[in-house]
C-alpha positions as a Markdown table, in Angstrom:
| # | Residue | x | y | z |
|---|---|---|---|---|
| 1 | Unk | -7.0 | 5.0 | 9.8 |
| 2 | Unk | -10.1 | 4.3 | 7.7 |
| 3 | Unk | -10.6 | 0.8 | 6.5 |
| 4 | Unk | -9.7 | 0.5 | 2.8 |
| 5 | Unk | -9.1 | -2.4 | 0.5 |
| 6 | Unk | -5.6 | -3.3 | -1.2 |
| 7 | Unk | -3.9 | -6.2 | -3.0 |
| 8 | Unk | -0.6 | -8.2 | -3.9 |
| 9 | Unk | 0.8 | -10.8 | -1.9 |
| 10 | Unk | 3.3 | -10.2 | 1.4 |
| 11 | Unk | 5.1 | -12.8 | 0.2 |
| 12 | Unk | 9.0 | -12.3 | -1.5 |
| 13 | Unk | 11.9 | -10.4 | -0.4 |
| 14 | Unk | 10.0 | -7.2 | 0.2 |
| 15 | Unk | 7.6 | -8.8 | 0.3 |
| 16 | Unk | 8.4 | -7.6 | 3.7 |
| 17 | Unk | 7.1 | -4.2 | 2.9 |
| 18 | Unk | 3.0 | -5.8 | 2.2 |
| 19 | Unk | 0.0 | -5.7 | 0.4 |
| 20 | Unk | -3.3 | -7.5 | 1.1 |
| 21 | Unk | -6.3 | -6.3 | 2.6 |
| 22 | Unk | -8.5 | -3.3 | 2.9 |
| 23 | Unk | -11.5 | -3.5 | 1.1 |
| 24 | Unk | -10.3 | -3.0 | -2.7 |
| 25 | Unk | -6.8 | -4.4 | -3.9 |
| 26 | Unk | -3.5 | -4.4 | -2.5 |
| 27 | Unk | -3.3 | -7.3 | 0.1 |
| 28 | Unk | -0.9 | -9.8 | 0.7 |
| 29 | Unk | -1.5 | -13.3 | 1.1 |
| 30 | Unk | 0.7 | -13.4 | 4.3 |
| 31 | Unk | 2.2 | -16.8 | 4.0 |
| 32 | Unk | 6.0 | -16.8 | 4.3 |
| 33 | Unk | 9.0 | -16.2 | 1.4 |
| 34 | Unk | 7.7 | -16.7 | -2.2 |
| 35 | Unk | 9.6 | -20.0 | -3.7 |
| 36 | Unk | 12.5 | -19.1 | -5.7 |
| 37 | Unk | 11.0 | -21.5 | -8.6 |
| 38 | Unk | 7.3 | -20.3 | -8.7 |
| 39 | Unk | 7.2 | -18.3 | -12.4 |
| 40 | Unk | 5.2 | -15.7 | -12.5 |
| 41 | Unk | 1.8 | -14.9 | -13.3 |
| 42 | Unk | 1.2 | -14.0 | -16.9 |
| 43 | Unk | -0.1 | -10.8 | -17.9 |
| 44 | Unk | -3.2 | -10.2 | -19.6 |
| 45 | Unk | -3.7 | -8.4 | -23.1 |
| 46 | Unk | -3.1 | -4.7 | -23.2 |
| 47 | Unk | -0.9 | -4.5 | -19.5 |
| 48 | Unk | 2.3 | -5.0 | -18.2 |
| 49 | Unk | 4.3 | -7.2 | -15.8 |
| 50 | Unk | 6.6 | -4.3 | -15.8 |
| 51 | Unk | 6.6 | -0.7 | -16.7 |
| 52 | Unk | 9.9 | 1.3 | -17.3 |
| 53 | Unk | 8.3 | 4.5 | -15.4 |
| 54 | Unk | 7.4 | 1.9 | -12.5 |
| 55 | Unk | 10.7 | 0.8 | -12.2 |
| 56 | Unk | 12.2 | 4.4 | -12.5 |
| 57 | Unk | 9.9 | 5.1 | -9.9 |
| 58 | Unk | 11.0 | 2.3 | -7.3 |
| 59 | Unk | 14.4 | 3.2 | -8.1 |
| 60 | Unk | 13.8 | 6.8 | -7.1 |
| 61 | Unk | 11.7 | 6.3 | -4.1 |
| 62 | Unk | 14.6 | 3.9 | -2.6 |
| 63 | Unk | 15.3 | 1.2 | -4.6 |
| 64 | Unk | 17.0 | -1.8 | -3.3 |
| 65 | Unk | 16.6 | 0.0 | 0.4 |
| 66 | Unk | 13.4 | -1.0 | 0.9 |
| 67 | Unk | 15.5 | -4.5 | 1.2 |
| 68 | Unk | 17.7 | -4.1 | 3.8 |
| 69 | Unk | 16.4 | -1.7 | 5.9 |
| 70 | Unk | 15.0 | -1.1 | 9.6 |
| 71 | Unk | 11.9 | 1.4 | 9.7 |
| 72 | Unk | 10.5 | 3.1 | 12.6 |
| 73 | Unk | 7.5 | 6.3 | 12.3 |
| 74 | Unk | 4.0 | 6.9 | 13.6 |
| 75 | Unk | 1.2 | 6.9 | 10.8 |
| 76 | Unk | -1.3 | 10.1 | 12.3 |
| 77 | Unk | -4.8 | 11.0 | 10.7 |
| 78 | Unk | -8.2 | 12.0 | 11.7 |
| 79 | Unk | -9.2 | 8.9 | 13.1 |
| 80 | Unk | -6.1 | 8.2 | 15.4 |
| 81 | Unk | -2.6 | 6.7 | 15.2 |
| 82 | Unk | 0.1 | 3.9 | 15.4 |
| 83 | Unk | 3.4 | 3.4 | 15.6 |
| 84 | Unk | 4.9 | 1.3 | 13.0 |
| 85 | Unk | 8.5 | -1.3 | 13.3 |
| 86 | Unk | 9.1 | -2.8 | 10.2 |
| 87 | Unk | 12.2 | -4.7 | 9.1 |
| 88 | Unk | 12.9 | -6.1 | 5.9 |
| 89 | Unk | 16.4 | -7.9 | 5.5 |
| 90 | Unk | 16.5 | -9.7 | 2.4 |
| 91 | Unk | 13.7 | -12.8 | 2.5 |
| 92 | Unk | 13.5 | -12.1 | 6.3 |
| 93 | Unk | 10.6 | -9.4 | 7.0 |
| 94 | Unk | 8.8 | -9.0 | 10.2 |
| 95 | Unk | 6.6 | -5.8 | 11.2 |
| 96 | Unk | 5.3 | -4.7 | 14.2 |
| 97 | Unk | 2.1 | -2.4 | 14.4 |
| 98 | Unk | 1.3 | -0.9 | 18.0 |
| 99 | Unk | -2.2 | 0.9 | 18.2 |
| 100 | Unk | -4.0 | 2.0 | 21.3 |
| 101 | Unk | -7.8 | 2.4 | 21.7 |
| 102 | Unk | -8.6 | 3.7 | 25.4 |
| 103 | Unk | -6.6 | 1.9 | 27.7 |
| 104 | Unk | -6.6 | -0.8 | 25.7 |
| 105 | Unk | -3.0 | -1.1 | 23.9 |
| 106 | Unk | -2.6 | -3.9 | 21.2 |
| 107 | Unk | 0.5 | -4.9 | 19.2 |
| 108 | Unk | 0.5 | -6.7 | 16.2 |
| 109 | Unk | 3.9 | -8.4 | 14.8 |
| 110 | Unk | 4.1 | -10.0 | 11.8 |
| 111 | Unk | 6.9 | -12.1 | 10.3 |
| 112 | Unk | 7.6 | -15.0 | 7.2 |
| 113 | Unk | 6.2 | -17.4 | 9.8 |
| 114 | Unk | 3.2 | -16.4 | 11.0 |
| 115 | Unk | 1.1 | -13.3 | 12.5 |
| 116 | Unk | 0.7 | -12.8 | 16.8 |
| 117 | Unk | -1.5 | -10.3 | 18.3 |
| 118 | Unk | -1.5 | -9.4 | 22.0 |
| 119 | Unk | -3.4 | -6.7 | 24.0 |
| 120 | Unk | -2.3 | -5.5 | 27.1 |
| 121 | Unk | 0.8 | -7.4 | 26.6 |
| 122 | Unk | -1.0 | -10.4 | 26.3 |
| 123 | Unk | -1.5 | -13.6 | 23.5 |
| 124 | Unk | -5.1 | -13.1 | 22.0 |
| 125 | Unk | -6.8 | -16.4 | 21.0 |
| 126 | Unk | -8.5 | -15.6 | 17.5 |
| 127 | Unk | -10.8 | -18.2 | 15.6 |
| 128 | Unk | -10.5 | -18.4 | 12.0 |
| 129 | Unk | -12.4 | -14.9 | 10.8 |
| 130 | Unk | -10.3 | -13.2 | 13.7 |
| 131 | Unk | -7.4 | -14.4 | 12.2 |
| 132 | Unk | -8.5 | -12.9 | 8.7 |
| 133 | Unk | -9.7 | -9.5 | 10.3 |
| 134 | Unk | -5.9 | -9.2 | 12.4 |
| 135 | Unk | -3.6 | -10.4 | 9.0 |
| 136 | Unk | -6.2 | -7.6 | 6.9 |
| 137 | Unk | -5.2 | -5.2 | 9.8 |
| 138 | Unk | -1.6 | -5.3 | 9.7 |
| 139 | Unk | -1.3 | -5.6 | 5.6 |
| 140 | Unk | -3.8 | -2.1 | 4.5 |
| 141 | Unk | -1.6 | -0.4 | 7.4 |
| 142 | Unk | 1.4 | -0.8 | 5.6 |
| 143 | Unk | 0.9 | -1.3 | 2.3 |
| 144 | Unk | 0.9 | 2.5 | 1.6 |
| 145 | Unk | 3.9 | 3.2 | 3.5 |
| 146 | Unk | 6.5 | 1.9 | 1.0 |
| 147 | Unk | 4.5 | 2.9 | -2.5 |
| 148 | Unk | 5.4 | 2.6 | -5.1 |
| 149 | Unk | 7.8 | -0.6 | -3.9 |
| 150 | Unk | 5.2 | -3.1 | -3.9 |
| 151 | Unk | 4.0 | -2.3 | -7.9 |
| 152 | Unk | 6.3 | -5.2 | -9.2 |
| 153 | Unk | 5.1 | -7.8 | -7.3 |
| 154 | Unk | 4.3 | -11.0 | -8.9 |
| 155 | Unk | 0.5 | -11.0 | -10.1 |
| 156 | Unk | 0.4 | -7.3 | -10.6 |
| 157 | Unk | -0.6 | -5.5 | -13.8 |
| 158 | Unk | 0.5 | -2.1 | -15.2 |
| 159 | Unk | -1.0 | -0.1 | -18.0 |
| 160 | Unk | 0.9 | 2.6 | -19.4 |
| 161 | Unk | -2.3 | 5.3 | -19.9 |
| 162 | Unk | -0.1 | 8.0 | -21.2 |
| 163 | Unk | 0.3 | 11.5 | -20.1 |
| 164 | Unk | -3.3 | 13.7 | -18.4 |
| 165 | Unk | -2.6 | 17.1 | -17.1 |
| 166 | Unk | -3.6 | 18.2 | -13.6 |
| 167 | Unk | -3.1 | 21.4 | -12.3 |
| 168 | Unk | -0.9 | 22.8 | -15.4 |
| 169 | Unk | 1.1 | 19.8 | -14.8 |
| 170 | Unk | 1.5 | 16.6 | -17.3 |
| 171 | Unk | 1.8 | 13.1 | -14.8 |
| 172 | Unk | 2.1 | 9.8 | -16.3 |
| 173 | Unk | -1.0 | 7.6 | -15.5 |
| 174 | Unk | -0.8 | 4.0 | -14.6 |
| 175 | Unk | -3.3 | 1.8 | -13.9 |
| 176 | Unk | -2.9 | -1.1 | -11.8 |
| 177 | Unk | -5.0 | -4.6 | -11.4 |
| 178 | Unk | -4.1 | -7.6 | -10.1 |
| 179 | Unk | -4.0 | -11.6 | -10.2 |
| 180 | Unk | -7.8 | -13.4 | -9.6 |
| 181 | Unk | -7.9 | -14.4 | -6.4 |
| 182 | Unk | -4.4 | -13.3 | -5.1 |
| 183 | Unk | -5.9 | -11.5 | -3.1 |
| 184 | Unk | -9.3 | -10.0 | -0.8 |
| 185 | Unk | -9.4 | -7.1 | -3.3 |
| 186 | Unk | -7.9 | -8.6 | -5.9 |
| 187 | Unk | -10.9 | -7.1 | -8.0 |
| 188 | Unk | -10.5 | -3.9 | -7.3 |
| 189 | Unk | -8.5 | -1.2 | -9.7 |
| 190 | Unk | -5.8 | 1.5 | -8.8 |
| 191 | Unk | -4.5 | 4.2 | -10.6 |
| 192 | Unk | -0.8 | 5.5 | -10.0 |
| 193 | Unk | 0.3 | 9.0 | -11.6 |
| 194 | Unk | 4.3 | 10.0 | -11.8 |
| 195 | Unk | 6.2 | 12.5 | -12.3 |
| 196 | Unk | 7.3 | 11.7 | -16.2 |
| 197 | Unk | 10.9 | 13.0 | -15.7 |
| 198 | Unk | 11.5 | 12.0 | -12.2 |
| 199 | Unk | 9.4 | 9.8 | -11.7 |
| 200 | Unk | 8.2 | 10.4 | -8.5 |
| 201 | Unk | 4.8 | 9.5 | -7.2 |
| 202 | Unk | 2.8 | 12.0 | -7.0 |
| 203 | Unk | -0.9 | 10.2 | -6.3 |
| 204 | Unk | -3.3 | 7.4 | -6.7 |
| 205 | Unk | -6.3 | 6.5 | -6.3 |
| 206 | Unk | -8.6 | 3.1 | -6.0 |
| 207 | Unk | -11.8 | 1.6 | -5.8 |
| 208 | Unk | -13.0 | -1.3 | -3.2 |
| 209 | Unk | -15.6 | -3.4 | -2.0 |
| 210 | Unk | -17.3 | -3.7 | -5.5 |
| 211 | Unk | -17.5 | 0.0 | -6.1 |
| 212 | Unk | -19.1 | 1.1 | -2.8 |
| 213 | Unk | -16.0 | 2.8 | -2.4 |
| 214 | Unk | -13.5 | 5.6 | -4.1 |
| 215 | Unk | -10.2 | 7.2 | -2.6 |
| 216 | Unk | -8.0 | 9.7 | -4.1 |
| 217 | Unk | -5.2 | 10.4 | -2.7 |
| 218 | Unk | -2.2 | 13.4 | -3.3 |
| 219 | Unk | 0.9 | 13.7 | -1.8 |
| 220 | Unk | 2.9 | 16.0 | -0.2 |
| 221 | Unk | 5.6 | 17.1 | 2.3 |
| 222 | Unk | 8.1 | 14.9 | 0.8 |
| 223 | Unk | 11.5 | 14.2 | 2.4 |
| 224 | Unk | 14.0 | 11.4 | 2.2 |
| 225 | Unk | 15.6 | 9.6 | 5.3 |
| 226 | Unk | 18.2 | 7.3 | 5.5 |
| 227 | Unk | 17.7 | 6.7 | 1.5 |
| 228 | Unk | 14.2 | 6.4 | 1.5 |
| 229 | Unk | 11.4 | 8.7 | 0.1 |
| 230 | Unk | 8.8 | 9.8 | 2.5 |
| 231 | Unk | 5.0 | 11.8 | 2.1 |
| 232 | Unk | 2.4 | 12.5 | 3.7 |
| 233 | Unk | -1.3 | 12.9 | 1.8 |
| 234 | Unk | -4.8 | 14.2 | 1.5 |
| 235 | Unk | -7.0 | 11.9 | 1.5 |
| 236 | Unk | -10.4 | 12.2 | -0.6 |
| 237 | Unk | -13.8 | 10.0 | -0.9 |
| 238 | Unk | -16.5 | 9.1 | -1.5 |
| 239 | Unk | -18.9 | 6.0 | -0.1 |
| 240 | Unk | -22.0 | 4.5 | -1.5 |
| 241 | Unk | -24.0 | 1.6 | -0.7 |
| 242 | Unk | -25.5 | 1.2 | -4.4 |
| 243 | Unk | -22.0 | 0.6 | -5.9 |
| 244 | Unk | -21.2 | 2.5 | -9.5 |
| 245 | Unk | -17.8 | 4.0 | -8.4 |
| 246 | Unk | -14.7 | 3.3 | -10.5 |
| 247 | Unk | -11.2 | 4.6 | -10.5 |
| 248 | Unk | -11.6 | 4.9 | -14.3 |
| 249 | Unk | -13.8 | 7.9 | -13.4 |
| 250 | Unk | -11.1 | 10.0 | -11.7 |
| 251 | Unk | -10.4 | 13.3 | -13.1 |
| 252 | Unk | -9.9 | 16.5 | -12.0 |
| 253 | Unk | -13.3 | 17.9 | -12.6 |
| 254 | Unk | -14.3 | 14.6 | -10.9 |
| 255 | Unk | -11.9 | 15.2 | -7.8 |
| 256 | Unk | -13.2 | 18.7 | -7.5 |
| 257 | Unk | -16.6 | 18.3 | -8.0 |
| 258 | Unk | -17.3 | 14.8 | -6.7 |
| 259 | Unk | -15.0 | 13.6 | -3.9 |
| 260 | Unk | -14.8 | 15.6 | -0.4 |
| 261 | Unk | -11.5 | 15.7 | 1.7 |
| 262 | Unk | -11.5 | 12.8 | 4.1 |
| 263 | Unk | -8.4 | 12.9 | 6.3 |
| 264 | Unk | -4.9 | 14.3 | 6.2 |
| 265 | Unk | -2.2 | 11.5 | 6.3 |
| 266 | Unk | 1.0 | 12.3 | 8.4 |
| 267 | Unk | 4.0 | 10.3 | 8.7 |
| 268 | Unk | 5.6 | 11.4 | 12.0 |
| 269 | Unk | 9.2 | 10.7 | 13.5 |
| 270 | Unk | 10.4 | 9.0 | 10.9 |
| 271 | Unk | 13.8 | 6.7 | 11.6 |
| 272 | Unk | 16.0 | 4.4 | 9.3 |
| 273 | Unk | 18.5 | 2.3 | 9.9 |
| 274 | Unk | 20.4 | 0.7 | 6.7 |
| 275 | Unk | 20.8 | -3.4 | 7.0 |
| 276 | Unk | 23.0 | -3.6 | 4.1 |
| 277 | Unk | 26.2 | -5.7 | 4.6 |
């Protein structure tokens, strides 16, 4: 998978399910379950700490399943695979990312406690930055996965933008920043268009690494399993080292005209197992 940015924090219940890393927004700060007591953030004028269509959406996607549920596929694109593990059991989470490069085969498994990487079925002694580069690894590799769960998490901010037609079609845009310094990307923006009736997620897109970056992304190929909504995507972009890109600029003249097709996205055998009591 390309290296992208993304915020939130892999803290809380589902927290489980991620958010840190990649150059732009989502990324967790992977430090254990999210005290009960700690209030959260505040939102700023003119968004949201919660959006009725965002929480239709959650609810449609899975709802309270992303929860207590045990979730095994293989994330394929362009640039290779990996095979993903990734339990989330109330406050208990823990993730497991296997990716080979060669003969080299290293898995990553992450849990409320603490992050350990081995290759070849080995520990690997990090330093400090490895450490950072490894936690940034796991959290953009599964932040996408479980879309739209991880939009209510504390420190993220909606903004109802109102209805914009694409392809004949009317979607609901959201756009999405986060808390100051919650996260690596925390200064990056997203945008999140849904269905208006069902609410379904149909695609986003976000800028990164202080607008050297732009990714669009539709979906596709839906299916649920074991309670769960599924997709795979196209992936669009554009790079630039001089900066200027925004999400604010996405359109569909802009898609068309601007941003090429980067990779196709495709989530392969796909398992669930419910943990509900």
């Amino acid at each position: 998978m390309e290296a992208m940015s993304l915020p939130g924090t892999l803290h809380g219940t589902a927290g489980a399910w991620l958010a840190v890393a990649a150059a732009g927004a989502f990324l967790l700060a992977c430090a254990g379950a999210e005290p009960a007591s700690e209030p959260r953030p505040v939102a700023p004028p003119g968004t949201s700490d919660r959006l009725e269509i965002v929480d239709r959406a959650i609810e449609h996607h899975g709802g309270d399943l992303f929860e207590s549920s045990r979730v095994r596929l293989t994330v394929a694109s362009r640039s290779g695979s990996f095979d993903v593990d990734s339990t989330t059991e109330g406050d208990r989470f823990e993730y497991v990312i296997r990716a080979s490069a060669g003969d080299d085969e290293r898995e990553y498994r992450r849990d409320n406690r603490a992050l350990e990487v081995t290759e070849g079925g080995e520990p690997m002694d990090m330093d400090e930055s490895e450490q950072v580069r490894a936690e940034s690894y796991v959290n953009q590799r599964m932040y996408f996965l479980f879309l739209p769960y991880k939009l209510n998490d504390p420190g993220t901010f909606k903004e109802d933008q109102g209805l914009e037609e694409w392809n004949g079609r009317q979607l609901q845009r959201v756009r999405v920043t986060f808390q100051a310094g919650s996260s690596d990307g925390a200064d990056s923006a997203y945008v999140y268009w849904f269905d208006p009736e069902t609410a379904r997620l149909e695609q986003f897109a976000y800028d990164y690494s202080a607008g050297t970056g732009l990714r669009f992304r539709t979906l596709r190929n839906y299916r649920r399993i074991g309670g769960l909504l599924f997709y795979d995507a196209d992936n669009y972009g554009l790079n630039t080292p001089d900066g200027g890109l925004t999400v604010d600029d996405i359109t569909p003249a802009y898609v068309e005209e601007e941003l090429p097709l980067v990779s196709q996205i495709e989530l392969r055998d796909v398992e669930v197992e419910s943990l509900a009591q």
